[in-house]
C-alpha positions as a LaTeX table, in Angstrom:
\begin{tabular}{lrrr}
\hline
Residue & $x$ (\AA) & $y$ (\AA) & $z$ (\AA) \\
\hline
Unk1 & $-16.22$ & 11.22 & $-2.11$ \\
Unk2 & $-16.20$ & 14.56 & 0.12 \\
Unk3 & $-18.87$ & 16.48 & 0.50 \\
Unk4 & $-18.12$ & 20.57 & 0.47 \\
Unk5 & $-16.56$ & 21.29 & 4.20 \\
Unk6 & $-15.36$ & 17.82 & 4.91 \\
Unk7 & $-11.73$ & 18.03 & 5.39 \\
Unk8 & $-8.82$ & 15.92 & 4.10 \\
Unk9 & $-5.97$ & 14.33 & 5.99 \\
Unk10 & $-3.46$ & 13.52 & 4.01 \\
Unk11 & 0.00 & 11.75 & 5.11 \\
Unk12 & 3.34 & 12.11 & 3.28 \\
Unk13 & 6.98 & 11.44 & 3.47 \\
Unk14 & 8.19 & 12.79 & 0.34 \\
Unk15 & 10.22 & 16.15 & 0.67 \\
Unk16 & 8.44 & 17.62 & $-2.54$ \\
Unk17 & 4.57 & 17.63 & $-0.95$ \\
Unk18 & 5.48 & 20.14 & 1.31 \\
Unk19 & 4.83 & 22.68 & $-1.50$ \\
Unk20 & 2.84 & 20.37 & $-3.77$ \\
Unk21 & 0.01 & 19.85 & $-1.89$ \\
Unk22 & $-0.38$ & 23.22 & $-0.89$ \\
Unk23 & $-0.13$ & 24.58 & $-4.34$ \\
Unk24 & $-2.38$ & 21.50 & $-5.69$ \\
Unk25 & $-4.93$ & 22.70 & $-2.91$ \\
Unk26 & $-4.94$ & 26.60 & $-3.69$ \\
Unk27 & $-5.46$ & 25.59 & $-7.47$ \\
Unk28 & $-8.37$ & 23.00 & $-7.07$ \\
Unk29 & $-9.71$ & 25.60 & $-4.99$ \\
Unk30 & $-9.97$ & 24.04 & $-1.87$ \\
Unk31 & $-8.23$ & 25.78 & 2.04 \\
Unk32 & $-4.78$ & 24.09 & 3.63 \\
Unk33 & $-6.74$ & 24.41 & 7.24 \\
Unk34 & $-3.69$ & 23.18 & 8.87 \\
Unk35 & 0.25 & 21.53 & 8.55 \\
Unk36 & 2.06 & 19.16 & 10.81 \\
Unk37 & 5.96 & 18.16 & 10.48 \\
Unk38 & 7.17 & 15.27 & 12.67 \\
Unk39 & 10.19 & 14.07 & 11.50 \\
Unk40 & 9.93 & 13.15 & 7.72 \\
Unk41 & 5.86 & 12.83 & 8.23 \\
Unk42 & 4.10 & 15.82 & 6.84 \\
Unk43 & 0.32 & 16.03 & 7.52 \\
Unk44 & $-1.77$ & 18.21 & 5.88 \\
Unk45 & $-5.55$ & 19.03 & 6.38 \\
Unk46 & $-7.39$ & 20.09 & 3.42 \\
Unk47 & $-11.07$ & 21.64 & 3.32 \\
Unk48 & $-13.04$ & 21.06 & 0.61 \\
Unk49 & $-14.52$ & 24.35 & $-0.49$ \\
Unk50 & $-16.85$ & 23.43 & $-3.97$ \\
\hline
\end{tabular}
């Protein structure tokens, strides 16, 4: 489990979680702190924030 400020990598290849897991992040609350692209990898970086 995260503790509050521990950050999230999450890996993904599907075209669809490059606006799902944004919008799933700014929902639960928590801060996209930064996005990759390489190829058809997307990497995303989430901060927990509660």
């Amino acid at each position: 489990m995260l503790e509050v400020g521990q950050i999230l990598k999450v890996e993904a290849d599907d075209p669809a979680a490059e606006e799902d897991i944004p919008r799933w992040a700014r929902r639960a609350g928590h801060e996209l702190v930064k996005f990759e692209k390489s190829g058809n990898i997307m990497t995303f970086w989430i901060k927990k924030l509660h």
